[in-house]
C-alpha positions as CSV (number, residue, x, y, z in Angstrom):
1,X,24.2,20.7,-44.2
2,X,22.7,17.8,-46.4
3,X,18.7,17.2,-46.3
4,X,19.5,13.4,-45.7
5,X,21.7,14.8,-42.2
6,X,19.7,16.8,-41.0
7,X,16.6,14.6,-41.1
8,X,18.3,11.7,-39.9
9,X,20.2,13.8,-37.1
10,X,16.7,15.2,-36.1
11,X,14.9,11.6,-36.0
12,X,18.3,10.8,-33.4
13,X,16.8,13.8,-31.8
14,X,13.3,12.7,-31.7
15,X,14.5,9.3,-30.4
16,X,16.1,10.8,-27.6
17,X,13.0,13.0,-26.5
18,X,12.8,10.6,-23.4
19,X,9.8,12.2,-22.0
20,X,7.8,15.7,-23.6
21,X,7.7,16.1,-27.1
22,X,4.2,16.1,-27.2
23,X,3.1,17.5,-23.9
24,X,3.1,21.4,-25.6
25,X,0.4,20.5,-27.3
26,X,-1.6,18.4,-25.0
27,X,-0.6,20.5,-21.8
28,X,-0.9,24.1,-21.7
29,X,0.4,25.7,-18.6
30,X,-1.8,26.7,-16.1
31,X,-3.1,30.5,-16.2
32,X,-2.2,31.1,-13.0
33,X,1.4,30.4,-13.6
34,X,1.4,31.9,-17.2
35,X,0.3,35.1,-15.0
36,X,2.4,34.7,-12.3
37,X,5.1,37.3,-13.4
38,X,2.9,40.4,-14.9
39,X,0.7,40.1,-12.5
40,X,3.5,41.1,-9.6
41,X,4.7,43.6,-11.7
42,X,1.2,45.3,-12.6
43,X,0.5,45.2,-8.2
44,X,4.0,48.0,-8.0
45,X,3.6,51.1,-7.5
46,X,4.2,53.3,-10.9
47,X,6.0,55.4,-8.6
48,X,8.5,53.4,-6.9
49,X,12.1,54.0,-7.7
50,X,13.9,50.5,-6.9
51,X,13.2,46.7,-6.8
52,X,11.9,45.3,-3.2
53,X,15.0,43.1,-2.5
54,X,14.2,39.3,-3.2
55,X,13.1,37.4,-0.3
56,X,15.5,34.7,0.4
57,X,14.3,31.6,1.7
58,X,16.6,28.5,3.2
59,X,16.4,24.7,3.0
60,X,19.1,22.9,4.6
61,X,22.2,24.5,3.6
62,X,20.6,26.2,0.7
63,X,19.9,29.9,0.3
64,X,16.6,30.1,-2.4
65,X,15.5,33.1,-4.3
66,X,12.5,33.8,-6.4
67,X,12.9,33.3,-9.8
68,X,11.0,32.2,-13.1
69,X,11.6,29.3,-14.9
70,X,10.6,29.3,-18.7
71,X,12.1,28.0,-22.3
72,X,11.8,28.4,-25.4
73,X,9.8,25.1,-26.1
74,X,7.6,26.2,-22.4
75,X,4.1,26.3,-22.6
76,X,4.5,29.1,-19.9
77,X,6.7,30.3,-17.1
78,X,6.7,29.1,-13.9
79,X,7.3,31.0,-10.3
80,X,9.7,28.9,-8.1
81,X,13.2,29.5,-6.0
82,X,16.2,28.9,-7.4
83,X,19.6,28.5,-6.2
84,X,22.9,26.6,-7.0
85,X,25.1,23.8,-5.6
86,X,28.8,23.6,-6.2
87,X,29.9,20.4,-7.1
88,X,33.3,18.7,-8.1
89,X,33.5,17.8,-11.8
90,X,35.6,14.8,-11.3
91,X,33.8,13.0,-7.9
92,X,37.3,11.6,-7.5
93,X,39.4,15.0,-7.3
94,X,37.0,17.3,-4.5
95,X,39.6,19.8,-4.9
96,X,39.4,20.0,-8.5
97,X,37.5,22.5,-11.3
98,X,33.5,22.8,-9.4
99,X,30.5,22.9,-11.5
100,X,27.2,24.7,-10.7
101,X,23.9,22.3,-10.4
102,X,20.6,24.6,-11.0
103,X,18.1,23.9,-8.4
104,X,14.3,25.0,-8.3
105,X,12.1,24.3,-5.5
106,X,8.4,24.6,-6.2
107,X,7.1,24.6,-3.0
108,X,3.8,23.1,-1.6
109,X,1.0,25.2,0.1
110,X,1.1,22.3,2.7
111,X,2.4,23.6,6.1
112,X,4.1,20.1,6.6
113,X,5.3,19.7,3.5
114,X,9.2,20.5,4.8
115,X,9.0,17.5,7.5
116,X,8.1,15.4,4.6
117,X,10.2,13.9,1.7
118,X,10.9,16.4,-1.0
119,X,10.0,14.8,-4.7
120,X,12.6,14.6,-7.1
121,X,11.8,15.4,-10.7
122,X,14.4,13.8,-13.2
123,X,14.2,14.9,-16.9
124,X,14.4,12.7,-20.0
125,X,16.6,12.5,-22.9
126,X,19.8,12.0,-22.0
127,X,20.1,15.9,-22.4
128,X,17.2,17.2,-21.4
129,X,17.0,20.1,-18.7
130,X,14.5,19.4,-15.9
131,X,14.0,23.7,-14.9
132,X,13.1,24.0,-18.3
133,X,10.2,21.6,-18.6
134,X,8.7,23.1,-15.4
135,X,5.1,24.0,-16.7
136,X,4.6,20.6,-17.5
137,X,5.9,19.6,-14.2
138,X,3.8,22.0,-12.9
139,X,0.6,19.7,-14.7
140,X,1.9,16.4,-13.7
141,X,2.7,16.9,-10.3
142,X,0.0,19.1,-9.6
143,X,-1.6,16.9,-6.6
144,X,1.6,16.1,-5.4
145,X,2.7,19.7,-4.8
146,X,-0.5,19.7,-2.8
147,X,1.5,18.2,0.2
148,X,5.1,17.7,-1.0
149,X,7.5,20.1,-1.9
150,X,9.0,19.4,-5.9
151,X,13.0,20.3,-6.4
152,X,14.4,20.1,-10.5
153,X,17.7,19.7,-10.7
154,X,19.3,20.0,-13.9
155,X,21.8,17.2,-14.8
156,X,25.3,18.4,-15.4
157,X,25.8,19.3,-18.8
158,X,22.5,20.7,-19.4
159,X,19.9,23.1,-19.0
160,X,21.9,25.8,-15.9
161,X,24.0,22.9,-14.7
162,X,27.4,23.8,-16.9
163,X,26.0,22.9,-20.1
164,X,27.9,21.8,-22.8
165,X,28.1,24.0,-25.8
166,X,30.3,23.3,-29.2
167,X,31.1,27.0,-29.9
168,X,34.4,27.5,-31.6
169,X,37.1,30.7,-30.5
170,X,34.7,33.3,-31.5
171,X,32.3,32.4,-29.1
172,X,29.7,31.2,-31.7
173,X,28.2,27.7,-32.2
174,X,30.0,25.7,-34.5
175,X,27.9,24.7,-37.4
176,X,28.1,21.7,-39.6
177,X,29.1,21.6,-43.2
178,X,26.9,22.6,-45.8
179,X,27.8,20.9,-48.7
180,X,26.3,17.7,-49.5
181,X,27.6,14.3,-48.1
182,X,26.8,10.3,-48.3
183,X,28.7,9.5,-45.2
184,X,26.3,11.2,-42.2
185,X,28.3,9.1,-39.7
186,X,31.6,10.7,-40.6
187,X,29.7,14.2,-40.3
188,X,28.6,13.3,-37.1
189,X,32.2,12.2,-36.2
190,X,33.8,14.7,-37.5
191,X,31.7,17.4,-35.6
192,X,32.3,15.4,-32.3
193,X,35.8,15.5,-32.9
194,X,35.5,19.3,-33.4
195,X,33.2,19.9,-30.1
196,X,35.6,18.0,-28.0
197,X,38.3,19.9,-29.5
198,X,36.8,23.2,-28.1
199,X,35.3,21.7,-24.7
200,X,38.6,20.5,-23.5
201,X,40.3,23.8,-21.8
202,X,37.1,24.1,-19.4
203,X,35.1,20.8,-19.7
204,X,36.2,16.9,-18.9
205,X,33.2,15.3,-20.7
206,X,34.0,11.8,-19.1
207,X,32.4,13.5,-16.3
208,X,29.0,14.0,-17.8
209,X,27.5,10.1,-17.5
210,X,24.5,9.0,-15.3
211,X,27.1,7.9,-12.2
212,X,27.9,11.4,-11.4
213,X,24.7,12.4,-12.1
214,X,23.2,10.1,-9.2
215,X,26.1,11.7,-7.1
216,X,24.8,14.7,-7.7
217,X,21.5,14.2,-6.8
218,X,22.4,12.7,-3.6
219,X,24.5,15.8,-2.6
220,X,21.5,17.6,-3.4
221,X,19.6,15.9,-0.5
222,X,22.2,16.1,1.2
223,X,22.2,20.0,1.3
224,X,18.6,19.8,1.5
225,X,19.2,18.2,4.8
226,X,16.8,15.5,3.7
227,X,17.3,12.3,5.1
228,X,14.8,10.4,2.6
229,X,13.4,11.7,-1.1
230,X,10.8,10.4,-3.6
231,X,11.7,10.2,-7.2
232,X,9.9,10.4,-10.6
233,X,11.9,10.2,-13.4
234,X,11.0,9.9,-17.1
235,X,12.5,7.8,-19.8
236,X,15.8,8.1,-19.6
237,X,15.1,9.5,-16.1
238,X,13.5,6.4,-15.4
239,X,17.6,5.0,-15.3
240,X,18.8,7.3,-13.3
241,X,16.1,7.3,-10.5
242,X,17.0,3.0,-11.0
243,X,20.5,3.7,-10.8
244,X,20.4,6.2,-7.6
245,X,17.8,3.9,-6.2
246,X,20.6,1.4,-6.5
247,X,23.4,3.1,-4.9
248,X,21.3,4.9,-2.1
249,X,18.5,2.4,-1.3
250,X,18.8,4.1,2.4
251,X,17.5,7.6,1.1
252,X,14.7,6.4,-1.4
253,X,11.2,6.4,-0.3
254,X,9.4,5.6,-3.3
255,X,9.5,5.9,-7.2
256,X,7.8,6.8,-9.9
257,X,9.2,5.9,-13.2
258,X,7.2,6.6,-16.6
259,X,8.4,5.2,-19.8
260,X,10.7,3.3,-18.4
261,X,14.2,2.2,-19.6
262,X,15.4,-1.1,-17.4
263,X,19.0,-0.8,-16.6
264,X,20.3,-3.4,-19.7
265,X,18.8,-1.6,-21.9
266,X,21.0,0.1,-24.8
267,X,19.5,3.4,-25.1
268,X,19.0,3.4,-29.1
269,X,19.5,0.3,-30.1
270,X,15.8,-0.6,-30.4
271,X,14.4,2.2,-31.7
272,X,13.9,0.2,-35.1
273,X,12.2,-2.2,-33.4
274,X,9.7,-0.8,-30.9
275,X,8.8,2.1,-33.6
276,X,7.8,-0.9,-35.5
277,X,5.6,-2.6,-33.0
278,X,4.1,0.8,-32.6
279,X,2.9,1.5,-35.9
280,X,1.4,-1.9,-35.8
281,X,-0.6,-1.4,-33.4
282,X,-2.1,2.0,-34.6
283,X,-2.7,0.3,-37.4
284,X,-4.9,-2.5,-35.6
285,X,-6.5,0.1,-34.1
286,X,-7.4,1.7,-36.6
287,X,-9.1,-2.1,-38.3
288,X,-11.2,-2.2,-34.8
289,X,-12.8,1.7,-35.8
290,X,-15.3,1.3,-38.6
291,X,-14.8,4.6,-40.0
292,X,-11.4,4.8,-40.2
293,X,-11.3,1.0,-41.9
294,X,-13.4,2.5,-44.2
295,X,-11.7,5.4,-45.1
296,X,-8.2,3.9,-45.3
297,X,-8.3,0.3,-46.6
298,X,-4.5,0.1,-46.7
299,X,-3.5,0.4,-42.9
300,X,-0.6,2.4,-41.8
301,X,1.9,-0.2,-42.0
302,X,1.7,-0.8,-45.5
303,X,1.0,2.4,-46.4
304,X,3.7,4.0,-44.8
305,X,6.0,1.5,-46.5
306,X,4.5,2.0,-49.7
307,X,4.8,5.8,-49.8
308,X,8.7,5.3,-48.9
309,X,9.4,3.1,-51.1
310,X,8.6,5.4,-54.0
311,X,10.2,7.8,-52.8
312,X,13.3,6.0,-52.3
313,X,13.1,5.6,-56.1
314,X,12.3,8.8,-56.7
315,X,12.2,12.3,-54.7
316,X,9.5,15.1,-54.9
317,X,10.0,18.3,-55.4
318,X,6.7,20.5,-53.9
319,X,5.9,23.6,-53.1
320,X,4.5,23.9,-49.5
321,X,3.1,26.5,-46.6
322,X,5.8,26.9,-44.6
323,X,4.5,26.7,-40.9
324,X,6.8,29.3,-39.2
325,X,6.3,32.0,-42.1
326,X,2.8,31.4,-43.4
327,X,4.4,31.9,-46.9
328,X,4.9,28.9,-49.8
329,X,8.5,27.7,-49.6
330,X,9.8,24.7,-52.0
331,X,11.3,21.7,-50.7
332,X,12.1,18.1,-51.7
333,X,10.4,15.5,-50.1
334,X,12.6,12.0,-49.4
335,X,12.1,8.9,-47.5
336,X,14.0,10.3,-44.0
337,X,11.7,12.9,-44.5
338,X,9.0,10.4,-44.1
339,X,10.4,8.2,-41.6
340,X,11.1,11.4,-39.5
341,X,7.7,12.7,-39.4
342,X,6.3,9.0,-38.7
343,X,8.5,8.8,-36.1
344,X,8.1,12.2,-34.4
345,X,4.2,11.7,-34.3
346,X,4.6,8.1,-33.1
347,X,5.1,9.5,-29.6
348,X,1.6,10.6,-28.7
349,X,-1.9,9.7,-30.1
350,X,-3.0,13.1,-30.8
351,X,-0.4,13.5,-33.5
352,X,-0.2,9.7,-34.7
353,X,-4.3,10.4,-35.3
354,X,-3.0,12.6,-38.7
355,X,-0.5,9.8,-40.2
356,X,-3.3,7.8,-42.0
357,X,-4.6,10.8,-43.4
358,X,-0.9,12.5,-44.4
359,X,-0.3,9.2,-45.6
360,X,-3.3,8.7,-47.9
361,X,-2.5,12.3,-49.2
362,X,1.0,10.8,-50.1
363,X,0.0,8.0,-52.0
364,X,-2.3,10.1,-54.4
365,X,0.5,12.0,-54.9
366,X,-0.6,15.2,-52.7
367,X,2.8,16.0,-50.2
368,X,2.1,19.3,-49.2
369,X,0.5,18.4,-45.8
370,X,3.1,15.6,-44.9
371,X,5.8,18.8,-46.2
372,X,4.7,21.4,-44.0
373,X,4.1,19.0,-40.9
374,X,7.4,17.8,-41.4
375,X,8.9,21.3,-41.4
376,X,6.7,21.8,-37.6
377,X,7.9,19.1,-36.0
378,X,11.8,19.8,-37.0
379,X,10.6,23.6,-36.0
380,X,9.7,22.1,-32.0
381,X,12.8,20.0,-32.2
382,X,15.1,22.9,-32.1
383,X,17.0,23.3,-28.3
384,X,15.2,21.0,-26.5
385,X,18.2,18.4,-26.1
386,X,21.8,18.7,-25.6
387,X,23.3,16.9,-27.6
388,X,26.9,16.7,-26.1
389,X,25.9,16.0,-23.0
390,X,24.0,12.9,-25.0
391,X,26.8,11.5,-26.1
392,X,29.2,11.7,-22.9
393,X,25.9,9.6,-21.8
394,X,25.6,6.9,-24.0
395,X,29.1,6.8,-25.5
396,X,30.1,5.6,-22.4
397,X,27.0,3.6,-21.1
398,X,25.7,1.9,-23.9
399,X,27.7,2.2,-27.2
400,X,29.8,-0.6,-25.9
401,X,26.9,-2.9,-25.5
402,X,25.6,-2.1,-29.0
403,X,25.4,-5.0,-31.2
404,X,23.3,-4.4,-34.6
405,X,20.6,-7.0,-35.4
406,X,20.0,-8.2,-38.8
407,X,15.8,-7.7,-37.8
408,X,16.4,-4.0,-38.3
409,X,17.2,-4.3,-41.9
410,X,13.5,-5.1,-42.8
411,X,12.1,-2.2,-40.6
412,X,10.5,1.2,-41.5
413,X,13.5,2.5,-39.4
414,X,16.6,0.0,-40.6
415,X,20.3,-0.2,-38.9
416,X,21.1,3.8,-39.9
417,X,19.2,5.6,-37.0
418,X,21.1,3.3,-34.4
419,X,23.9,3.8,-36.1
420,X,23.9,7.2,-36.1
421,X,22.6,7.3,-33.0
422,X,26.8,6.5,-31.8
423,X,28.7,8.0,-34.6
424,X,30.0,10.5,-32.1
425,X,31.2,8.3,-29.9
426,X,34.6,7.3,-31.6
427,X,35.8,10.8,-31.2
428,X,34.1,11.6,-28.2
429,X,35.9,11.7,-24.6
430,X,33.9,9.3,-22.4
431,X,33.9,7.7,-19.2
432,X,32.8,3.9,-18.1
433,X,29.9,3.1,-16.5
434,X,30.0,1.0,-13.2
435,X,30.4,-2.8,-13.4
436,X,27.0,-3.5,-12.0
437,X,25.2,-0.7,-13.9
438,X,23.4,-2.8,-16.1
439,X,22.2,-5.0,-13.0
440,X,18.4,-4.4,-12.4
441,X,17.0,-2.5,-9.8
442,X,16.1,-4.4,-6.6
443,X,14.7,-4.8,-3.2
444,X,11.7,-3.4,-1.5
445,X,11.0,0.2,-2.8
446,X,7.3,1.0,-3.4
447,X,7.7,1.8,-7.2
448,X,5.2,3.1,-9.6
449,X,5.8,2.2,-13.0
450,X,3.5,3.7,-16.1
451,X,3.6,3.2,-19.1
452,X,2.1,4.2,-22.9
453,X,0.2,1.1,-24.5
454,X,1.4,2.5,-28.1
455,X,5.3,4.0,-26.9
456,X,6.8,3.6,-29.7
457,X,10.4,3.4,-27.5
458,X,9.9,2.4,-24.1
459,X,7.3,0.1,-24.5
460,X,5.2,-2.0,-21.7
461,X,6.7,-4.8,-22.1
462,X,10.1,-2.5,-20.6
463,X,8.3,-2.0,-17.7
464,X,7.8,-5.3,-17.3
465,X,10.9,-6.5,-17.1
466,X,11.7,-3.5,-14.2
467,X,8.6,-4.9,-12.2
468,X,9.8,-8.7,-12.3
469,X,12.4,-7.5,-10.1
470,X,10.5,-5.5,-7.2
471,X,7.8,-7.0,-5.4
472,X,6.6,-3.6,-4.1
473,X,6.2,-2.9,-7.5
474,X,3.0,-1.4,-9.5
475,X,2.7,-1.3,-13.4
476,X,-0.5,1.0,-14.9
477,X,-0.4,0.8,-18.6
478,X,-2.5,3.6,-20.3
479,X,-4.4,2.4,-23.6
480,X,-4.4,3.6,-26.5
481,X,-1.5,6.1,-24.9
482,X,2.1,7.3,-26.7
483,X,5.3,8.1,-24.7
484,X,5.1,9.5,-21.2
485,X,1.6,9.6,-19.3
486,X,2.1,10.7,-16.3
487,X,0.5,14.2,-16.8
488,X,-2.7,12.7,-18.6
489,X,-6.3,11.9,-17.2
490,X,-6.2,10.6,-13.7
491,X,-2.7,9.9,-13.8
492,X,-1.5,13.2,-11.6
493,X,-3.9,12.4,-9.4
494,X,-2.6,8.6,-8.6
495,X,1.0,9.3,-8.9
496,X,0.1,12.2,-5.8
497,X,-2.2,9.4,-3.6
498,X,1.3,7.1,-3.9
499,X,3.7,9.4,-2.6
500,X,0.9,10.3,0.3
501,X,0.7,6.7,1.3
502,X,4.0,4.6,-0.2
503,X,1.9,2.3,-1.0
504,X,2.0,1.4,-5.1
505,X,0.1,-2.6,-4.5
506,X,-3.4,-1.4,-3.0
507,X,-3.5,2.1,-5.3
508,X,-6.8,2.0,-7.5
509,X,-5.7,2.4,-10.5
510,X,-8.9,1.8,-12.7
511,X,-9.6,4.9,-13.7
512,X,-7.0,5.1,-16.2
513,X,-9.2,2.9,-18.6
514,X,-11.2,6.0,-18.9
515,X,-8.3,7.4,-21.1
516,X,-9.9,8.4,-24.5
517,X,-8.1,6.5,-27.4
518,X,-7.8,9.5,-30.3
519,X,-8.9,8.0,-33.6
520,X,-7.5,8.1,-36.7
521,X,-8.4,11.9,-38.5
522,X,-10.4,11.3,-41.9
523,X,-10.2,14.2,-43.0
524,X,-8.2,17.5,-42.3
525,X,-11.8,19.0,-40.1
526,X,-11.0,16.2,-37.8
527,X,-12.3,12.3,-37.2
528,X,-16.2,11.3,-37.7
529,X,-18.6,12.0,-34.7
């Protein structure tokens, strides 16, 4: 595959990341959890000669076992009880082809918890598995587990809910071309037609959109013999705890919704735009730090812009320290590569900190950080998103809507990542989205809304739109914060005293200006004391 694809295919990726790119790094899973599972094994007997048989456990309708949730891009595992739902692919035909929803249920220590409303956990992306991110569920929801049981249920199409998988008739993923190309939108076109091609004898991706989604959900509770729920949802879960909140206002208790997405919004095409706002203000912040205005007179902005301009001109070759291997690799460094990195490190402050400095490095000519940071953050990219089940989502809720703005053209970004961003979509099966989906959420709900002061794609100012609509309605905005804060500082603990009283108006939420802003790194030992 072609450098310039598989940066710009990764920065669609990295756009996508509704909710946890950063949180490996800023969340490590809690040691009890990490171990949970040796820890059981180590208590055996060394002379037992078979397995105790799992302890079953029941909710509703539902039959639990013990199981351990972890992932590749997991911090650690988690101990919870899993189970599966049988659901109709097509909502309209109930005696058609069934799909398998994955359930966990982390259960609360509380006593009460099961005559209270279970919590909801909805992942981001669209694409992103919910079981998978459980360690840093785990952290976020920490005080809420104290009285309230937690359920993840993986949206269709990812994570153990039927995901969707372009593997050809060997069974193996099918891989895109190699060779060299100018046209990444036909690429990305072509190898949608290709995935749909081999989906089709066990898959109807029109089925795979937010509306089922919501369905699902609600069969969920229904199993759970729940009459009410609480929901958190983050970035693009933010619009599907809106849109189930919209079509089962009788079974919402309250909402928590961090980054948030307002229903009108066409997931993608601002990207250029609130990445730009975002860069601006790191780089203010970084004029209001004497130290950093001293070591970088150019502020990010410009200097981001300057260093890709020459390299649109003119490429570097460089030899670098590969971050997976440890050994020097060679590599050519372009403007996507660039973009991407800015981009990636945009979404939370303690990477951001290290653009000035990777910058700097670039303009006098030194690449070899910005190389090998580059090659890490495609490195933590790899399977955190599904990527088909992407597209059935916004190919047929917001590729429609699209319209490209002649603003973009000047940006760091420009028109190509939201045009990528859809380039599937003309050879993708998709469904339609409800006539009122774009409608905003309304009514009485107690809803928590948080947001990052420096998101560089669901800004505050999202959030505020979301909140004109519901009286109810709370927005904390965390300073000097990136995308998704809701496991930071005092956060946990306010999103748990919400769901205890249902109350989002009188919550005290002042002690999020406590929040440490990161600055900007001088030099590679860190930021002055």
């Amino acid at each position: 595959m072609s450098k310039k694809v598989r940066i710009i295919l990764a920065l669609v990726v990295v756009a996508a990341l509704f909710g946890y790119r950063q949180w490996q790094a800023r969340h490590p899973a809690p040691a009890a959890a990490t171990a949970a599972a040796p820890n059981k094994a180590a208590s055996k007997p060394r002379h037992a000669v078979a397995e105790e048989a799992p302890v079953t456990r029941t909710r509703g309708s539902l039959k639990f076992h013990p199981c351990t949730l972890t992932s590749a891009q997991a911090a650690g595992n988690v101990e919870a009880q899993c189970t599966t739902l049988a659901v109709p692919e097509n909502p309209a035909a109930p005696n058609g082809r069934k799909i398998d929803l994955k359930i966990a249920w982390l259960d609360s220590k509380n006593d009460a918890a099961a005559d209270l409303e279970p919590v909801f956990f909805i992942a981001g992306g669209p694409g992103q598995s919910a079981t998978e991110v459980a360690s840093l569920v785990e952290v976020a929801l920490a005080e809420t587990r104290k009285q309230r049981d937690v359920f993840l249920i993986d949206q269709r199409g990812t994570g153990g809910s039927h995901p969707l998988a372009c593997l050809g008739p060997d069974g193996k993923p099918l891989a895109l071309p190699e060779e060299d190309v100018t046209d990444a939108a036909k690429v990305v076109a072509d190898y949608a037609a290709r995935c749909a091609a081999a989906l089709k004898p066990t898959t109807d991706t029109r089925f795979y959109t937010t509306h089922e989604a919501i369905g699902d959900l609600d069969a969920v509770r229904a199993a759970l013999d729940a009459p009410r729920v609480d929901l958190v949802g983050v970035s693009y879960g933010t619009r599907v705890a809106q849109q189930y909140a919209k079509r089962y206002p009788q079974h919402v208790r309250a909402l928590v919704i961090d980054g948030v997405a307002p229903n009108d919004l066409v997931v993608g095409g601002e990207f250029a735009t609130t990445f730009e706002d975002a860069i601006k203000l790191q780089a203010a912040q970084c004029r209001q730090d004497a130290a950093c205005t001293k070591r970088f007179p150019t502020d990010t902005h410009e200097q981001l812009r300057n260093v890709l301009a020459r390299l649109r001109e003119a490429p570097v070759e460089v030899d670098y320290r590969h971050p997976g291997t440890g050994e020097i690799a060679h590599g050519k460094v372009t403007a996507d590569t660039v973009v991407g990195l800015a981009f990636a490190f945009s979404y939370a402050p303690q990477t951001a900190s290290l653009l000035p400095l990777v910058l700097d490095e670039a303009s006098h000519g030194r690449y070899e950080p910005l190389m090998s940071l580059a090659q890490l953050a495609n490195r933590q990219l790899g399977g955190q998103m599904n990527r088909l089940m992407q597209w059935s989502v916004i190919c047929a809720e917001d590729a429609g809507r699209y319209k490209p703005s002649e603003a973009t053209a000047s940006t760091l970004l420009g028109p190509e990542v939201a045009q990528m961003f859809f380039a599937a979509c003309p050879a993708w099966a998709s469904g339609t989205a409800p006539a009122d989906f774009t409608a905003p959420l309304t009514g009485n709900v107690p809803v928590l809304l948080l947001s990052g002061e420096l998101d560089p794609v669901t800004p505050p100012r999202y959030a505020e739109r979301v909140l004109a609509h519901l009286p109810n309605g709370k927005h904390v905005i965390a300073p000097g914060q990136g995308h998704s804060v809701m496991a930071l500082g005092c956060v946990p603990k306010l999103i748990g005293q919400f769901f205890d009283k249902g109350d989002a108006k009188s919550l005290d939420a002042s002690c999020v200006q406590d929040l440490n802003r990161v600055p900007a790194f001088t030099s590679f030992n860190g930021w002055e004391p």
